[in-house]
Structures are given as structure tokens and as C-alpha cells.
N, C-alpha and C positions, 0 to 999 in steps of 0.2 A: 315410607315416612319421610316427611323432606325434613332435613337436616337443618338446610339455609332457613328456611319458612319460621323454623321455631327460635331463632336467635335475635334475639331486641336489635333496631339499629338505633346507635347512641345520635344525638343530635348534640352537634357544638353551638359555640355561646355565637350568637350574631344570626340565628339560623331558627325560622319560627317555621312550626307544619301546623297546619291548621286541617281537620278532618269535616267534612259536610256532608249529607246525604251519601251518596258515592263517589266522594272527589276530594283527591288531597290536594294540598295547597301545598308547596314550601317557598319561603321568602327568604333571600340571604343577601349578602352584598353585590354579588355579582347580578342578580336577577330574582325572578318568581316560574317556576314552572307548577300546571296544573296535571294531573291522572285520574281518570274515572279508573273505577275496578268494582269487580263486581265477584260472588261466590269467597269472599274473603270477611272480614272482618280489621276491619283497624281501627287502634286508638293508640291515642299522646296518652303516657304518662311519664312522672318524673324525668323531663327529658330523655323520654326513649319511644322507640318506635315498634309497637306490638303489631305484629299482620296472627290471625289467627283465622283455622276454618271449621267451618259449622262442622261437617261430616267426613268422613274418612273415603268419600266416592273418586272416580278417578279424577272428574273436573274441580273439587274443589282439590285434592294434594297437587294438582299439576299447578292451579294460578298462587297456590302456596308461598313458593319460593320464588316464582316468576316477579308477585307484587312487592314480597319485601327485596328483591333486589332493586326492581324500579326506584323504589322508597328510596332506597341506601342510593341510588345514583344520583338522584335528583338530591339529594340534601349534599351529597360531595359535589354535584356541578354548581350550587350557588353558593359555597362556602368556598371552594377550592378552583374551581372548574377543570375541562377535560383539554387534552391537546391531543394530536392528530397531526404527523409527520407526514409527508410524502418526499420520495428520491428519485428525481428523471436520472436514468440511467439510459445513456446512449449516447452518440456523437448527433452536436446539433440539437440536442433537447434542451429548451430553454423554460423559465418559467420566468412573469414578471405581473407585479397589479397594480394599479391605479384605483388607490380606495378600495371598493366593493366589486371591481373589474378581476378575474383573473385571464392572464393574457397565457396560453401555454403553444410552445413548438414543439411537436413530434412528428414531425416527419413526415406529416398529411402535405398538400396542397396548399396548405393555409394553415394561417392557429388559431388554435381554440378558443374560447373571449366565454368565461363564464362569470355570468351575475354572482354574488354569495351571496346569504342570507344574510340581512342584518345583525341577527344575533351572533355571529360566527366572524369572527377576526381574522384576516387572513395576512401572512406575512409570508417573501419570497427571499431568500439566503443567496446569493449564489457568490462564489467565491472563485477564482481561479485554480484550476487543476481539479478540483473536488464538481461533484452533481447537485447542481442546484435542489435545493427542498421548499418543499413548500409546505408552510405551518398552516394548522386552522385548530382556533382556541374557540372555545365557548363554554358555558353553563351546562348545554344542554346535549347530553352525550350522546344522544339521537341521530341529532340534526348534525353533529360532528361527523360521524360517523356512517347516515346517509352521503354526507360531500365529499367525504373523503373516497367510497365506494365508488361514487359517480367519476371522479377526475380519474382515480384507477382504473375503469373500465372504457376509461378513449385508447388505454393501450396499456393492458396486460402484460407483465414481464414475461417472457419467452423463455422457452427452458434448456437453451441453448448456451446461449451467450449472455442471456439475463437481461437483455435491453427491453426498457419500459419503465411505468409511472410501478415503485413498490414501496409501502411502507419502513419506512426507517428500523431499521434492527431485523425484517424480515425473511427468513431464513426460504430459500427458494430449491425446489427439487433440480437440481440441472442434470441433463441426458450428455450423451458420449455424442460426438458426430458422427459421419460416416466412417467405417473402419476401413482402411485402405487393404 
């Protein structure tokens, strides 16, 4: 029985869902994202957001809870939106952007110069003594979240020493060195 699946998501005031054939709509301040789904059932009432399923099989209770969390993301990225830290940790790791450019130094031969998505804001912190971060804000907690994966995997924090691109607050396994 999905738990998540059967719980209404409230919709706040400035934040419209619109349901068609198989595709929600939501519009908020910050933007509009679109979601097909399928094996589900939804409807708007009373500002609220019903996901319900025909049958009790394994594919519909799986897209269950799957769709109304989409739902519930998608109406908090255009009413609230999502953010997405990252922390170079290491000596020489730099991060910096020009607009839509992110420029990053890790230790390669070269630095990294990645394009971002329009929808996705990115801003670079760096401060003396402290490890530069690098933010990325948007709507759409996806695409947050795709980029932030991406920039993370030019260099994995290590489980040593910990140097690399990690999530802000990210709690990291670290190993012993060699035992003398």
C-alpha cells in the first residue's frame, strides 16, 4: 500500500495545476513545468492535488507514490524553488562564472568551462580560508539536480583525505591510511 500515493498535495495561493489527457501542468511565480504519467489517476480539487490508482497491480502502486511526489516537487519548485550547493574541497580548487559559463579548477591540466541551463542560476561564493561553493537554484528540481550530479562527477571526494567537488552538509565515509 503506498502510504505517500494516498496523501492530497495542498497547492498554495499564486500556484495554478492544470490536468489534460495525461499531463499536469503547474504555473507558479518562478516558472511552469510540464509531466506526462500514465497508470495513475489525477485530479485538482479544492486546492488539492488527488494521484489515485485504478488497481492494486504492481505497476500501478509502484507509479503511486512515484507521481504524487513529482506533483508535490513541481508545485514547491514554482512557488519556492530548489537549491543545490556544492563544496571544492582541496588545495587549488577554484570555482568562478561568467553568466551562464561555469569556469571550475580541479587539478586537471586545464578547467572545466561548463554551459548551465537557462533555467538554473548559478552563483560562485568564495571567500578566503573557507572552500569556494558553488550554488545552482531553479524551479525545477530535476534539472537541479541532474547539474549538480554532473559537476560532482569531474571529481568525487575521496575517501581519504576528502578532497573533491561534495555537497554542502554531506556526510563522507573516510578510511584510515596506511598503518605504520
Amino acid at each position: 500500500m503506498s502510504r505517500i500515493g494516498n496523501n492530497p498535495v495542498a497547492i498554495p495561493e499564486g500556484v495554478t495545476v492544470e490536468v489534460k489527457d495525461n499531463e499536469v501542468v503547474v504555473k507558479g511565480k518562478l516558472g511552469e513545468l510540464t509531466q506526462e504519467f500514465s497508470a495513475v489517476e489525477i485530479k485538482n480539487e479544492e486546492n488539492q492535488v488527488w494521484v489515485t490508482r485504478p488497481s492494486d497491480s504492481k505497476e500501478h502502486k509502484a507509479k503511486h507514490g512515484l507521481y504524487r511526489a513529482l506533483v508535490k516537487n513541481m508545485i514547491e519548485g514554482v512557488s519556492k524553488g530548489w537549491t543545490k550547493e556544492l563544496e571544492l574541497v582541496g588545495v587549488g580548487y577554484r570555482a568562478s562564472n561568467q553568466g551562464q559559463k561555469l569556469d571550475i579548477a580541479l587539478g586537471f591540466s586545464h578547467n572545466i568551462v561548463i554551459d548551465i541551463a537557462p533555467e538554473v542560476k548559478v552563483e560562485t561564493v568564495s571567500e578566503k580560508g573557507k572552500n569556494p561553493i558553488i550554488k545552482l537554484t531553479s524551479f525545477d528540481k530535476q534539472l537541479v539536480g541532474q547539474i549538480a550530479a554532473k559537476i560532482r562527477g569531474f571529481r568525487k571526494p575521496e575517501p581519504y583525505k576528502g578532497k573533491g567537488v561534495k555537497f554542502v552538509g554531506e556526510q563522507l565515509r573516510r578510511k584510515a591510511g596506511k598503518s605504520a
